[in-house]
N, C-alpha and C positions, 0 to 999 in steps of 0.2 A: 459347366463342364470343365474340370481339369486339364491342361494340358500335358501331354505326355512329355515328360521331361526326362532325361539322363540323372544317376544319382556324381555327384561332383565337391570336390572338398570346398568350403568357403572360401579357399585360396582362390581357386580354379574358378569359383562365380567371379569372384571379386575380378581379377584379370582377363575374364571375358568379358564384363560389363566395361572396363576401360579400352576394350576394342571396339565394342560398340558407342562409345562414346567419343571416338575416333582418335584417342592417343596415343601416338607411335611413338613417344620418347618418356622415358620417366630417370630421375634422377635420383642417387639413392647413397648413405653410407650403408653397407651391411649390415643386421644386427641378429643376434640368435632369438629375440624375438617374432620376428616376422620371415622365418625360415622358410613354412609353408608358401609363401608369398616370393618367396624368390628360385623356388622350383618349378610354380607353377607360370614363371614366365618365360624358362627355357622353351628353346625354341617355336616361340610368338611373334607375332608382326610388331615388335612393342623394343627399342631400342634401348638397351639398360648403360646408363651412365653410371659407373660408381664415382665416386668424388672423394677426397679426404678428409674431408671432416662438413656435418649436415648442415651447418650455415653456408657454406655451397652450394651445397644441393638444395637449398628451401630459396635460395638467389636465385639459382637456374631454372625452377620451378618458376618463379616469380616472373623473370625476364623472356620466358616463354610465355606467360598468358599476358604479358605488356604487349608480348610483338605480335602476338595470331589471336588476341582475344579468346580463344579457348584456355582451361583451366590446364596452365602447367603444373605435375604433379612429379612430387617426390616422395620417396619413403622411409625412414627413419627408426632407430631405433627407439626403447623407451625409455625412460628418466634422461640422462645427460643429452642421448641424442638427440630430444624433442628441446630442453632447454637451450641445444646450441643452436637449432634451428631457429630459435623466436624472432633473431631480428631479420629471418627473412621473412617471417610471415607480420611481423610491423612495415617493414617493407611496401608488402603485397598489399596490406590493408591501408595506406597511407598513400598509395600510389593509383589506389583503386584498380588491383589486377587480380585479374582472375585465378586463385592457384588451390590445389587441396594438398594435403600434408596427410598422408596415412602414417601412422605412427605406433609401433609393438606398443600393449600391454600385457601387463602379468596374466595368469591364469583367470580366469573366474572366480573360481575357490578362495584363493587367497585375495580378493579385491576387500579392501577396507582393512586388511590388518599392516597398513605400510609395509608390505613385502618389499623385497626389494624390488628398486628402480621405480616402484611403483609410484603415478601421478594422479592427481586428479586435471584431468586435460581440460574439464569444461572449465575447471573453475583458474587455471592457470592462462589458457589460452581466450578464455571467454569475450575478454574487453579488447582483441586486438584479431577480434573474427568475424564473419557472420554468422558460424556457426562452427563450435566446438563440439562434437559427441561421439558415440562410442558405438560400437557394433556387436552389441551380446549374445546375438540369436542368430546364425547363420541362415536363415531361412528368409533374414530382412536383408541380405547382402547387396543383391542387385538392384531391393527400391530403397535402401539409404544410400547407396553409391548415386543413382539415378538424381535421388535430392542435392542431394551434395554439388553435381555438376550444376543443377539448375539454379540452384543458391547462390552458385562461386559468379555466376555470369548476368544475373538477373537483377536491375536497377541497377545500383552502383556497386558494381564487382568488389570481389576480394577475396579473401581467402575463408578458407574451410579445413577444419580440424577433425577427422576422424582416428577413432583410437580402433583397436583391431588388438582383443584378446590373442595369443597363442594359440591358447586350447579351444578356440571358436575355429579359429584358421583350418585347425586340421579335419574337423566334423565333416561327413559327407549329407548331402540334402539334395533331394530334389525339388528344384525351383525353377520357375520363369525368369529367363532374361529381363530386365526392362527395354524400351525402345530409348532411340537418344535423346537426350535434354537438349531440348533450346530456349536460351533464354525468351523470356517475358518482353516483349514491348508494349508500352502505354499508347492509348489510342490517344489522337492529336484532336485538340480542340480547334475547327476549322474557325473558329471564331477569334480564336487569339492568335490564331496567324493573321488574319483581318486587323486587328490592334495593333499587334509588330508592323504590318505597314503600312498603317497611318502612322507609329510614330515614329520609322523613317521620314515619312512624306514629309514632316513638321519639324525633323530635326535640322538643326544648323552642326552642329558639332560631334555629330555619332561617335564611334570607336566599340568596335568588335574583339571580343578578348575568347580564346580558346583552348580547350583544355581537357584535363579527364580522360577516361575510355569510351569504350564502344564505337570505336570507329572506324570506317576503314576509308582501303582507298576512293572505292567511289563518294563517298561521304566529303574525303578533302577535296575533290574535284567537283563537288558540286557548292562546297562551300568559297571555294576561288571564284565561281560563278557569281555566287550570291554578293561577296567582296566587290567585283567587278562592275557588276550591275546597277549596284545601290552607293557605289562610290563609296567603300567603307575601309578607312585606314584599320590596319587587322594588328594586333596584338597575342601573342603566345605566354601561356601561365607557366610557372616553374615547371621544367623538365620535360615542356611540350615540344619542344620545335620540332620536332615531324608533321606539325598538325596543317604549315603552312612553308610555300617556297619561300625560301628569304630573297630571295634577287625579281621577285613580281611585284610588281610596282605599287602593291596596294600594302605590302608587310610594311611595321611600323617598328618591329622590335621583340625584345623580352624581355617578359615581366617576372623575372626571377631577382636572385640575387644580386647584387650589384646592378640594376637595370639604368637604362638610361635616366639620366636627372628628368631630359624634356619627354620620353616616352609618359613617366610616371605623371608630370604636370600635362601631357595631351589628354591622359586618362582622366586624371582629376577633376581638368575642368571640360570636359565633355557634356553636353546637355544630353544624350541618350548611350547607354553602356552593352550592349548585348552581350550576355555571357552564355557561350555556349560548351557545355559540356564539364566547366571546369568549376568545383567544389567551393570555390575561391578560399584556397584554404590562404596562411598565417601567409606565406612567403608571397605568394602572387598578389597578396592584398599591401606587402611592403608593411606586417606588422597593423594588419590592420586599420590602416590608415588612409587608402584610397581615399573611403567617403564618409560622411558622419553615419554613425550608430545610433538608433537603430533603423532611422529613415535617412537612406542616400539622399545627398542635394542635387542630384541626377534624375532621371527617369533610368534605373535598371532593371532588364528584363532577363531574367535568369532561365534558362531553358536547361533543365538535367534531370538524367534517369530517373533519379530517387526522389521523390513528393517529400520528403521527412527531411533531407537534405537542403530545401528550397527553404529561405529564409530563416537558416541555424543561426545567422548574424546578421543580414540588414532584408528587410523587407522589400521585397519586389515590385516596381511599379505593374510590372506584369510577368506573370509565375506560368510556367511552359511546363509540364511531366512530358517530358519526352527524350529518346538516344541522340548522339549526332547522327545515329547511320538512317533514323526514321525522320529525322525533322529536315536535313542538308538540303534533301529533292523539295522539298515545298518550299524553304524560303528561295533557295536557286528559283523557284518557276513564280516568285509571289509579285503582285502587281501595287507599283505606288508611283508617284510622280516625283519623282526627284532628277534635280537638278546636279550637273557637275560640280565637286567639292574640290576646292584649292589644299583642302587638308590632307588630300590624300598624298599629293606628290611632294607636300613638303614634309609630313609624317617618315616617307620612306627617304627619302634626301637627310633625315637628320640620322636615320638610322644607318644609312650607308656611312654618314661622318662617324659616327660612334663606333663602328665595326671595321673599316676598310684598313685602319693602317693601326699595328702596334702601338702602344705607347712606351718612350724610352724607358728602362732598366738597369737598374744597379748590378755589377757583375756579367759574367762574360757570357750569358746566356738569359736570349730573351725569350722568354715562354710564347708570349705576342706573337713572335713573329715566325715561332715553330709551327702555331700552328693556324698562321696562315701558310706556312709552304703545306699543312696536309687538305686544308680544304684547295689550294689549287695544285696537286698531284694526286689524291684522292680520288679513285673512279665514284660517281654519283652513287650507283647503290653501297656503296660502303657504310658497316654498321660502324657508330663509338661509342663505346659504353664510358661510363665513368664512375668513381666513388664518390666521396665524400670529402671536401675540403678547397681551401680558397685557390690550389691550383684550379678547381671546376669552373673557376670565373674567367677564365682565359676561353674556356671553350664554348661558353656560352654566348662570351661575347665578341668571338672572331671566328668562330667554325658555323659555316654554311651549311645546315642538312638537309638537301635534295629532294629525298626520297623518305615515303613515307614509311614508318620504323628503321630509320636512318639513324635514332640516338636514343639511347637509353640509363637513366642514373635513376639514383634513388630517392622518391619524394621526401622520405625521411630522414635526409641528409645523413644513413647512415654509411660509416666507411666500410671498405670491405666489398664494395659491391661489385665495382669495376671488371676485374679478373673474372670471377664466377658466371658475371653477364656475359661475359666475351668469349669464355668456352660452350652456353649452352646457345649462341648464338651461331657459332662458327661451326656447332656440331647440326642447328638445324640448318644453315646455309653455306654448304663445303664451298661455295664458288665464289662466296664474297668475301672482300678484304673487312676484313673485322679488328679494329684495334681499341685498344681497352688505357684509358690515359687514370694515373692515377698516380696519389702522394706518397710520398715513402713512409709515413706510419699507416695511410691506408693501405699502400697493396702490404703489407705485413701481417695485417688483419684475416686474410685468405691469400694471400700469397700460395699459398699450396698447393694450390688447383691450378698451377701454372703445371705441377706430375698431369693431372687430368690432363690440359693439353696435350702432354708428350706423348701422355699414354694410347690418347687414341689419335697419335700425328695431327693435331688440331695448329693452325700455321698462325695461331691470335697471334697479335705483336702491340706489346705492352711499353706502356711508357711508365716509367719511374720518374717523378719529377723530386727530383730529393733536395730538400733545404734545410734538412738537418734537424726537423724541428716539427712539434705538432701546430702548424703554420696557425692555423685558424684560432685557438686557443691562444696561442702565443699574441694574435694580433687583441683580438677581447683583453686581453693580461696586460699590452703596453696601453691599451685606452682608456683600464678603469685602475689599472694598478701600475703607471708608468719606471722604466726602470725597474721594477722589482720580476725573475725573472726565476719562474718553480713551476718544477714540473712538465716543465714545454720542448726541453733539449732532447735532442735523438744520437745518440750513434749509432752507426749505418753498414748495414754491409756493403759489400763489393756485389752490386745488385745483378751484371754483368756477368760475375765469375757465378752468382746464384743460377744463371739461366744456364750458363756451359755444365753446372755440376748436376743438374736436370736431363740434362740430354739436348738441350736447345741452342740457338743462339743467341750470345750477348756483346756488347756493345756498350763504352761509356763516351756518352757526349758531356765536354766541357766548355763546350763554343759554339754558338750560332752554327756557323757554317758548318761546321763537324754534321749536324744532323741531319741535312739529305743524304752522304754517300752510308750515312750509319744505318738509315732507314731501306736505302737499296741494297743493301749487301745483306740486312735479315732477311727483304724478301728473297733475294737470291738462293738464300737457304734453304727455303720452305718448310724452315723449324718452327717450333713456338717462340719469341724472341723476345726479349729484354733488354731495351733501350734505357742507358742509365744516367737520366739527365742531370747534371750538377746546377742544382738554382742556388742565387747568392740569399741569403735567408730577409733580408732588408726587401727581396722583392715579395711582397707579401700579397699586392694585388695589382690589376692593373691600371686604377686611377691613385692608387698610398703606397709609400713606401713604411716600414717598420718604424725609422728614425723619423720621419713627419707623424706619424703618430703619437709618437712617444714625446716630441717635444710640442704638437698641442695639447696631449694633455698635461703636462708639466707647466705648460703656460695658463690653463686653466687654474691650475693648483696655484700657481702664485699670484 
């Protein structure tokens, strides 16, 4: 028996399936493509963000299903605006978060004759999705939307690509709502929990490394436990730290970029590895190089969503299909005999030496030590986003985050990201301090979305750390091509006068101390703000300087 349904434009399915799918915010550049689509969400329970240009809006998408595990969605228009979008949805795929991308196409009629703007999405978007496709039949509205949610969140998240005809948009049909997607969990092998601990019970030298999505807070609160329990020095992968406190006695570090020399060598020579949740992609593995390929000289036990995923590069001593939020409660409650480990206290004592205090700087402005003053004036729930670039090694490795989705960057190291994360974060959390730290060629990259800010009084307060140069690039440049110097210089604006000419406020620090009363007097504001930090370009990280680079490799050369 049919149900009796209302007849309703594709628009109108489409935008009621996303409120049954429970999404109150969607990010959006406008486009006369997807018009129907944006009439039919006036007055909705459905928060419309426009943004200026759709690599924002595919970031704020993205940085919404990093933070709530539900699929953040954005909508876009067709040809250019889907192309500007990509690298947020490489982003999203690379980060493993959940997000969908609706996107205008041409009419039907005209598909295949390169109309204008016109794309082929599957096959542009195809290798950087889980699913790329298109919506021809308005009658399929609500069960390819339905798929789509389920797809974006189910095994290892990511994103979703749907194209959305015009001339589909407008059609009226009578159809069934779907009901809401939730993602897939894999049933837990009680038996290979039983093997994880017996090979605690026999380890001498464990280390827990964490990562990925699908998490939440009771998941990290049961995993503190499990830490706790089994005396397990804990490690965080590229771009995790929310996963774990860094001031509990069992954390050991981070395994990203610049990570500790002795965190990487605990890792190494560890007799058992447990990885939970995290892909082990290129950068957490240090270049692939933890452990030999294609059999660890460890015992690794790799627990993650996705079965296809388990063993892409080293072979598991013991293979888990399971979430952090399904597996956390059973190793928390699992039973083995183990003894107290001296590693643990000296794992986190090395990490406290690595973290606790700056390392000196060339020039009148030490990045180190800025931001130690924002983790100890920073209220705990406070979110930091960040881009792309070797200012990000500052914050990895002296900024404390607290609370769980406390920080957010992009695994794909791309730039650009910083800002755009920091307004869709500030717009879903008006009560929290939200700051966004980022390089002067990356916030140029989306800089614009500092308007979004203004425009809907969003109070984010951005850091410009400006050295005049595409730092990271430049430091690759003095280490294989010493002295020779293309392509890497920047001139810069007046990043301060950029935020007063927005509507906001700004601020140029040239001095350490300049930057507390600079940082009190934006909040005082309660504008969007622009903190315009002057770095001397020589400080390029916080263990190298540019000129030690450049003259060991010129000593190689000779």
């Amino acid at each position: 028996m049919k149900l009796d349904v209302k007849a309703r434009t594709a628009a109108e399915v489409l935008v009621d399936q996303l409120v049954i799918q429970g999404v109150r915010h969607v990010f959006c550049v406008p486009g006369e493509s997807y018009l129907p689509v944006l009439d039919a969400l006036i007055d909705r329970d459905i928060a419309v963000t426009v943004c200026r240009q759709e690599g924002g809006a595919a970031i704020m998408a993205e940085a919404v299903g990093k933070l709530t595990g539900r699929p953040g969605v954005c909508f876009v228009t067709r040809g250019p605006g889907a192309t500007n979008a990509a690298h947020g949805i490489h982003i999203a795929q690379q980060s493993s978060s959940p997000m969908i991308m609706f996107v205008g196409q041409v009419d039907r009629e005209v598909r295949g004759r390169d109309a204008w703007q016109e794309l082929d999405y599957a096959a542009v978007f195809g290798s950087m999705t889980k699913w790329a496709g298109e919506i021809d039949d308005p009658s399929r509205v609500s069960e390819l939307v339905a798929r789509a949610f389920r797809i974006a969140t189910s095994g290892r998240p990511g994103p979703v690509v749907l194209a959305l005809p015009e001339d589909m948009l407008r059609e009226r049909v009578a159809v069934a709502d779907a009901p809401p997607a939730e993602p897939v969990e894999a049933a837990i092998d009680a038996q290979a929990i039983g093997k994880l601990m017996q090979l605690l019970a026999d380890a001498k030298s464990p280390v827990l490394l964490l990562g990925g999505s699908r998490w939440d807070e009771e998941a990290r609160a049961a995993i503190i436990a499990f830490a706790e329990r089994f005396h397990l020095p804990v490690a965080t992968g590229f771009r995790r730290l929310p996963l774990f406190d860094p001031l509990h006695p069992n954390y050991a570090g981070d395994l990203g970029l610049g990570a500790n020399p002795k965190l990487v060598a605990r890792v190494k020579a560890a007799d058992l590895v447990i990885v939970l949740g995290e892909r082990l992609s290129e950068v957490t593995t240090q270049g692939y190089t933890l452990w030999d390929i294609p059999a660890p000289q460890t015992k690794l036990v790799h627990i993650y969503p996705e079965a296809s995923e388990i063993g892409r590069v080293w072979q598991p001593h013991l293979a888990i299909n399971a979430t952090p939020r399904s597996v956390a409660p059973l190793l928390a409650n699992g039973r083995a005999a183990v003894s107290s480990r001296e590693s643990v206290a000296a794992a986190h004592a090395e990490y406290l030496a690595w973290s606790e205090t700056a390392t000196p700087q060339p020039g009148a402005v030490n990045l180190g030590e800025i931001v130690i003053w924002l983790r100890q004036h920073l209220p705990e729930d406070a979110i930091l986003t960040n881009g792309a670039g070797n200012f990000a090694a500052w914050v990895n490795r002296y900024y404390r985050v607290r609370r769980f989705g406390g920080h957010l960057g992009p695994n794909s190291g791309s730039m650009g990201y910083g800002v755009p994360a920091a307004v869709a974060m500030q717009r879903l959390n008006p009560g929290r301090r939200v700051v966004a730290v980022s390089g002067d060629g990356d916030f140029l990259m989306n800089g614009q979305e500092f308007a979004t800010a203004v425009q809907y009084g969003l109070p984010i307060m951005v850091l410009v750390c400006d050295n005049g140069s595409y730092g990271t690039i430049r430091m690759h440049q003095e280490r294989e091509y010493p002295g020779r110097v293309i392509a890497t210089e920047l001139t810069n604006p007046d990043f301060a006068a950029y935020a007063r000419a927005f509507g906001g406020f700004g601020a140029t620090v040239e001095k350490t101390a300049d930057f507390g009363p600079a940082f009190e007097a934006a909040v005082a504001s309660g504008l969007p703000s622009i903190l315009h930090i002057k770095i001397d370009t020589d400080a390029i990280s916080p263990g190298q300087t540019l000129s030690a680079i450049r003259s060991q490799a010129l000593a190689k050369e000779s």
